[in-house]
N, C-alpha and C positions, 0 to 999 in steps of 0.2 A: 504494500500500500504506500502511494505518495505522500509523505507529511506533507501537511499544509505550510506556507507560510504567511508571516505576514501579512492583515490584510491592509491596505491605504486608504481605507474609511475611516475620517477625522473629521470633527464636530468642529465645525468654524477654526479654521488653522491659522494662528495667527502669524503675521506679514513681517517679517525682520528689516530694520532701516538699512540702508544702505551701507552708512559707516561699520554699522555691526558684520556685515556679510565682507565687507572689503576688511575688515581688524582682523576678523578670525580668517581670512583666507589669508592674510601679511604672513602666517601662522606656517605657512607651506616654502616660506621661503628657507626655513630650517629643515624641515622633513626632507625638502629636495634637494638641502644641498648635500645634508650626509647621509641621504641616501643614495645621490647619485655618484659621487664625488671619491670617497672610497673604492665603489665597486667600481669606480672607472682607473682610476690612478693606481690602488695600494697596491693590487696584484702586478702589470709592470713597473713600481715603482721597488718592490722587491727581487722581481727576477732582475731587472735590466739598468737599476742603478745602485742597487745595494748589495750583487750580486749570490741572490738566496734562491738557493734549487726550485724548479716549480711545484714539485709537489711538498717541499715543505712550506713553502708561499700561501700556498694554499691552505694549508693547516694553520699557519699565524692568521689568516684572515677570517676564514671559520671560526675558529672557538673564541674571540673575543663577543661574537657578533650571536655563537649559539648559546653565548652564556644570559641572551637577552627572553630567552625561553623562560629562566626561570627570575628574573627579575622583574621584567612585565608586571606579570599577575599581583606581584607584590606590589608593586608601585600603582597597579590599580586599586590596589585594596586598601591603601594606603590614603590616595586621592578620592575615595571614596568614603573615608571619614572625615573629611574636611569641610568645612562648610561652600568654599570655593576654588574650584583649581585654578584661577589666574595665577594664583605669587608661586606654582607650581611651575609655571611657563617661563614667569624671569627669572627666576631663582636656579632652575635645569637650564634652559636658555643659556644664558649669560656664561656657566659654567663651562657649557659646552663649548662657545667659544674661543675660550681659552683654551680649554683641550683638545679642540680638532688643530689649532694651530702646532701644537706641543708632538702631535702625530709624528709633525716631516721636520721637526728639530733634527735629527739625526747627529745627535750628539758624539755617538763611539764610531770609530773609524773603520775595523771589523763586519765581516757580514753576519757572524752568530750574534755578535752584541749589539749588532744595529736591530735584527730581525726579532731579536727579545722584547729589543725598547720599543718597536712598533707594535708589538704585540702587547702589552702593557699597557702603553698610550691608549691603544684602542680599547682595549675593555675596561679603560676610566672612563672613555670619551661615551663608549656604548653604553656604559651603565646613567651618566648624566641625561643622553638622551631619551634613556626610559621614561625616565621623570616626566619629560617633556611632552614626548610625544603619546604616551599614554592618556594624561588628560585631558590634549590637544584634540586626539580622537573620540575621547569621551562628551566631547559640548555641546555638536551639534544635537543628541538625544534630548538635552537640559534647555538648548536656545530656543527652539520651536517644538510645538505638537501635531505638524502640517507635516503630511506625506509627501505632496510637492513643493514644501517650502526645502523639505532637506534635501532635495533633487534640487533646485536653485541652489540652496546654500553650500551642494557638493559642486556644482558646475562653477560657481567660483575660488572652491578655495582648488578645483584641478588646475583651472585656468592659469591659477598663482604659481602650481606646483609647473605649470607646462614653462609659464616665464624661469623658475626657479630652475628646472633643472635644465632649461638650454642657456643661460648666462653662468651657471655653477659648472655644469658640463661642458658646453665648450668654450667657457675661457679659462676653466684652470691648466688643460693641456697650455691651451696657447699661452698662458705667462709661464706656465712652465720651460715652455721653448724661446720665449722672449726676452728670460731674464740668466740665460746662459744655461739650461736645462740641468742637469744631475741633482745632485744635494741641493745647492744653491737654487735654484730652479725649484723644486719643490717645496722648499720653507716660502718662498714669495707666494707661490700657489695656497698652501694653507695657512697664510696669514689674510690673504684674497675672501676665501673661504670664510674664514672665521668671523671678517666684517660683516659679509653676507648673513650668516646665521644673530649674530648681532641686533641687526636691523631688522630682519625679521620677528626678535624677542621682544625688541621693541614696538613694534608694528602691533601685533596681538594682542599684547597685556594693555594698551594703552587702547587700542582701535575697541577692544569687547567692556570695557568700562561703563558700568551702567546700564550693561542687556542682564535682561532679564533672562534667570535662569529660574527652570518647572524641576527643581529637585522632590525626589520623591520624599516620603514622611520617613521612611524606617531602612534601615539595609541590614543584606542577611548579617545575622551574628559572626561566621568565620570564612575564612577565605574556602574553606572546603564544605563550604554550603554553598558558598555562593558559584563555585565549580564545578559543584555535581549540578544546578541549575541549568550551569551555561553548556555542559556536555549532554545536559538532557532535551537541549532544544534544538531536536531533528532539522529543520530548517538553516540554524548557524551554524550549526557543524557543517554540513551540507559548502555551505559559503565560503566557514573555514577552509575547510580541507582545499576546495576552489582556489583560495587565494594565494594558499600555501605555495601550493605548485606552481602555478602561474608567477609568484614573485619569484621563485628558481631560476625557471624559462628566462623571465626579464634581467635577474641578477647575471643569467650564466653571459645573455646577449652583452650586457652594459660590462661586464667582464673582459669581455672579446672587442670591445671597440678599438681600441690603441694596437691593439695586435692584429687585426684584420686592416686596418691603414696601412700599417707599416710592410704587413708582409701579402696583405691580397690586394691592394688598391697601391700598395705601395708610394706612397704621397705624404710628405712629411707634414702639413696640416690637414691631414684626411681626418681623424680626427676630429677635428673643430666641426669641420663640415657635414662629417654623418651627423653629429647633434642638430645642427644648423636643421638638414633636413627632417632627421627625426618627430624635431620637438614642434618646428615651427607650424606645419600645417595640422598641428593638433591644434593650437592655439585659436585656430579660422573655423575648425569642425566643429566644435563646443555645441552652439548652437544649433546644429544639426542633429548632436546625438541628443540633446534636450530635447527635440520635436520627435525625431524616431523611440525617445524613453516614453515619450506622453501617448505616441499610438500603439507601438508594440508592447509596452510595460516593460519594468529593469530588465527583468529575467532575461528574457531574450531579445532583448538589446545586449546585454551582456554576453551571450554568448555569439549573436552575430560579431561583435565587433572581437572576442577571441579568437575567433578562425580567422576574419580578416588581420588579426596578427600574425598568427601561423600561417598561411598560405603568404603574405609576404615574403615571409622568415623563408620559407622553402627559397622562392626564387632567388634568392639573392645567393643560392650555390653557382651558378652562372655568373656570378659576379667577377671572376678573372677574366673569361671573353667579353663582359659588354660595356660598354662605354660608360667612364664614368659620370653622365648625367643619367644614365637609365639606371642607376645603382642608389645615386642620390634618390630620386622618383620612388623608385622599389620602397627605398628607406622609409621615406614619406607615409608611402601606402602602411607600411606596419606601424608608424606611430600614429597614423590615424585609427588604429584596430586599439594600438595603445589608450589612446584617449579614452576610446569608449570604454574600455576596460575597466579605467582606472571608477571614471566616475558613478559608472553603475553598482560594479559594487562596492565602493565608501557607501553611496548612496541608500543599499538595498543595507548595510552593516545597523544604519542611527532605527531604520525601519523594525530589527530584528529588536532593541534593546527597549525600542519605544513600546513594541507589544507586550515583554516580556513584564515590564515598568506596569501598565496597565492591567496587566493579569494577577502579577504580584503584589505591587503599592509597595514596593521595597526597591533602595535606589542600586541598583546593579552594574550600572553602566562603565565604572572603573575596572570591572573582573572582565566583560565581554572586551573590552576595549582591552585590557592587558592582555586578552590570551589571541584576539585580533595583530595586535602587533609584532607579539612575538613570533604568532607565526609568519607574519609578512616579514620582521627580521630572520628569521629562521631561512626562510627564502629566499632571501635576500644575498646571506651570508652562505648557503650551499653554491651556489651561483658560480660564485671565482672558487670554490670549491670543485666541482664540478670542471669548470673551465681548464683548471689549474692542473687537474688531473687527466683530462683530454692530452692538455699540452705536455705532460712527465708521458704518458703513453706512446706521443707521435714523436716524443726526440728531444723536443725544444730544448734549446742552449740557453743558459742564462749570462749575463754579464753585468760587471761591475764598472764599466766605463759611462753608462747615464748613457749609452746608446744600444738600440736594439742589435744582440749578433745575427751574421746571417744563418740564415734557414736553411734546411734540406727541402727537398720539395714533401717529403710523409710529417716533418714538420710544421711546412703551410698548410698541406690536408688536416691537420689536425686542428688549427688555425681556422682553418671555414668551417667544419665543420663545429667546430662547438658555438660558432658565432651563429650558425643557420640552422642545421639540422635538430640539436635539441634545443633551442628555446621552441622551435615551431610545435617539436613533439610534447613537451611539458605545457604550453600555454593552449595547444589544442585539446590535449588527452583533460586536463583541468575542468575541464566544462563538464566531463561523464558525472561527479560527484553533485550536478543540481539539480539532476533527477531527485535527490531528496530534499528540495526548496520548489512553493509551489508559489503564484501570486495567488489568491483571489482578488480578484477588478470585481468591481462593482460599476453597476451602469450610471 
C-alpha cells in the first residue's frame, strides 16, 4: 500500500512580506557556499597541491562531513528547545566563517600533516555548520502555515542558493588561479569564501527580524521520541532516502568538476565556466518550475526534473568529441533538472513537518530538519568519496606542485566517468524510493 503524504489543504495561509522571504533566502548564501565550495576544491586541493593519495583524499573529506550524521539530530534537538533559532544563525554563522577560512591555512609543509590539518579544520568547520544550517532549514515550517506560500518561500531562498553557488563556485577556482594558485592561491580563495558566508549571517538574522514565527505549544520529551516519530512517517523517509542519494549523485558530479576541465575539456578556466553554465540558467527556470509545481504538484515535478538531470549527466560522456559550447549547453540542461530538484523537495520537506506539527501539536521541526540535513551532508560528503575512489581505481597520479599531473588515458576514463555516468545513475535510481510519498491535491 502507498503511504499517503502530505496533504496542501491550508485554512487561509498567510502571505510572508517581502523583506522576510528575501532575509531568510540571504540564508542560502552560507549553505551554498560550503556546500559547494568544499566539494568542488578540497578533493583537488588535496590530490594536486598538497600532494595526498586519492583514495586517502577521499577519506579526509568523508568523515569530517559523515560525522554530521550524528550531530544534526543533536543540534536539532537542541534548536528545538529554544525559544528562537535566529542567534543560532549568527552565533554558527559567524563561527563558520572563521573556520572555512582556517580550512586552506595550510600551515605544515608535509603532505601527512597538511592532510590531518585539513581534516581537522573541516570537522570544526562541519560541526559549526550544523548549528546553522539545521535551524536554517527548520523556519520555513514556523514562518508560514501556507502550502504555496512555502513553495514561494523555497523558490527564493533556491534562487539565492543558485546566485550563491555560481559566484562561490566559480570564482573561488578563478582566484584560486588569479592569485598565483597552490597554497597561496587557496588561502585567498577561502578567505573569499569566508566573507561570502559572513554576509550571508548577516543577511538572515537581520532580514527575518520581527517575522512571525507559529511555534508549536509542547515538543517531544527526548531526542529518541522524537526519532522514532520522524522514522515513523512513511512519507519522509520516503523523501529522505530521495534526497540522500540524489545529494551523492550531485556531491560525486561537483567532485568531478576541476578534474573533468582539466583533463576532458582540458581548459585551464573550464572550470569557472561549467559553473557559469551550470548554475546560470537555473536562475531564468525558477519560475517555470513554480508554474509546472502549481499544475503537476511537487511530487512529480520533482521527479520530472531528476531524470532531466540524469539524462543530461549521461550525455555529457561524449563530451571529448563535441564542441565545447555543446558541453556548456549539455551542462545547462542538467542544472536546469538541478533547479527543479532542488526546490521541490526543500519544498515538499516544510510540507512533511507542517503535517506532522498539526497531527501532533508538539514542535518537531529541529529533529526532521536534523536528520534532513544530515542526510543531504551524508550525501554530500560520499560524493568526493565516491569520486575519489573512481579516481584511486583508474590510476590517477596525484601531485604536490599546485598543478594537475598528467593523465593516462584509463585515468581520464575514470575522470568522465565519475563526472557523468554515476551522478546520472544515483540522481535517477533516487526517485524509485517516492513510490512511498503520495500528494493528495484537493480540487
Amino acid at each position: 500500500m502507498t503511504a499517503a503524504g502530505p496533504s496542501p489543504v491550508v485554512t487561509r495561509p498567510s502571505v510572508l512580506p517581502r523583506h522576510v522571504l528575501a532575509g531568510y533566502a540571504l540564508g542560502s548564501l552560507v549553505t551554498g557556499a560550503f556546500g559547494t565550495v568544499p566539494g568542488l576544491l578540497l578533493l583537488p586541493y588535496l590530490t594536486d597541491t598538497l600532494g595526498v593519495a586519492a583514495g586517502v583524499s577521499g577519506l579526509l573529506v568523508l568523515l569530517p562531513k559523515a560525522w554530521d550524521v550524528l550531530i544534526n539530530p543533536l543540534a536539532g534537538r537542541i534548536s528545538d528547545r529554544r525559544g528562537s533559532r535566529r542567534p543560532f544563525l549568527l552565533v554558527a554563522g559567524l563561527s563558520l566563517s572563521v573556520l572555512f577560512a582556517a580550512i586552506f591555512l595550510a600551515p605544515f609543509p608535509g603532505a601527512a600533516a597538511s592532510g590531518a590539518y585539513v581534516a581537522i579544520a573541516f570537522l570544526v568547520a562541519a560541526t559549526a555548520y550544523a548549528f546553522f544550517q539545521v535551524p536554517y532549514v527548520a523556519m520555513p515550517a514556523e514562518l508560514t502555515d501556507g502550502y504555496t506560500e512555502r513553495t514561494r518561500l523555497m523558490t527564493w531562498r533556491v534562487a539565492v542558493l543558485a546566485v550563491a553557488i555560481l559566484i562561490s563556485g566559480a570564482l573561488a577556482p578563478l582566484i584560486v588561479e588569479t592569485t598565483g594558485g597552490g597554497r597561496t592561491g587557496h588561502r585567498w580563495s577561502g578567505l573569499f569564501v569566508a566573507a561570502l558566508i559572513a554576509v550571508g549571517t548577516a543577511g538572515t538574522f537581520f532580514g527575518t527580524r520581527g517575522a512571525e514565527s507559529r511555534i508549536a505549544r509542547a515538543a517531544e520529551p527526548s531526542l529518541l521520541a522524537q526519532l522514532r516519530v520522524a522514522s515513523g512517517n512513511a512519507p519522509f523517509r520516503a523523501l529522505l532516502l530521495c534526497w540522500i542519494v540524489q545529494a551523492a549523485g550531485i556531491g560525486t558530479m561537483l567532485a568531478g568538476v576541476q578534474y573533468f576541465a582539466d583533463h576532458v575539456l582540458r581548459r585551464e578556466t573550464g572550470g569557472t565556466f561549467l559553473f557559469a553554465a551550470f548554475v546560470g540558467p537555473a536562475l531564468l527556470v525558477m519560475p517555470l518550475w513554480t508554474a509546472i509545481g502549481k499544475r503537476h504538484g511537487k511530487l512529480r515535478s520533482l521527479v520530472a526534473a531528476s531524470l532531466l538531470f540524469a539524462a543530461g549527466a549521461m550525455l555529457l560522456l561524449g563530451a571529448e568529441v563535441l564542441p565545447a559550447v555543446v558541453v556548456y549547453l549539455i551542462v545547462a540542461l542538467v542544472g536546469v533538472g538541478y533547479a527543479g530538484q532542488q526546490v521541490f523537495a526543500m519544498a515538499m520537506l516544510p510540507d512533511c513537518i507542517a503535517a506532522d506539527t498539526a497531527r501532533t501539536g508538539r514542535r518537531q521541526a529541529g529533529v526532521f530538519t536534523g536528520l534532513w540535513t544530515a542526510g543531504e551532508t551524508l550525501g554530500l560528503a560520499l560524493g568526493p568519496g565516491i569520486y575519489a575512489l573512481v579516481l584511486q581505481v583508474f590510476g590517477y597520479v596525484s601531485s604536490a606542485t599546485g598543478q594537475a599531473a598528467a593523465q593516462d588515458a584509463t585515468a581520464r576514463l575514470g575522470v568522465l566517468l565519475g563526472f557523468t555516468v554515476l551522478p546520472a545513475l544515483l540522481v535517477g535510481v533516487a526517485v524509485v524510493p517516492l513510490r512511498g510519498y503520495r500528494e493528495r491535491i484537493a480540487e
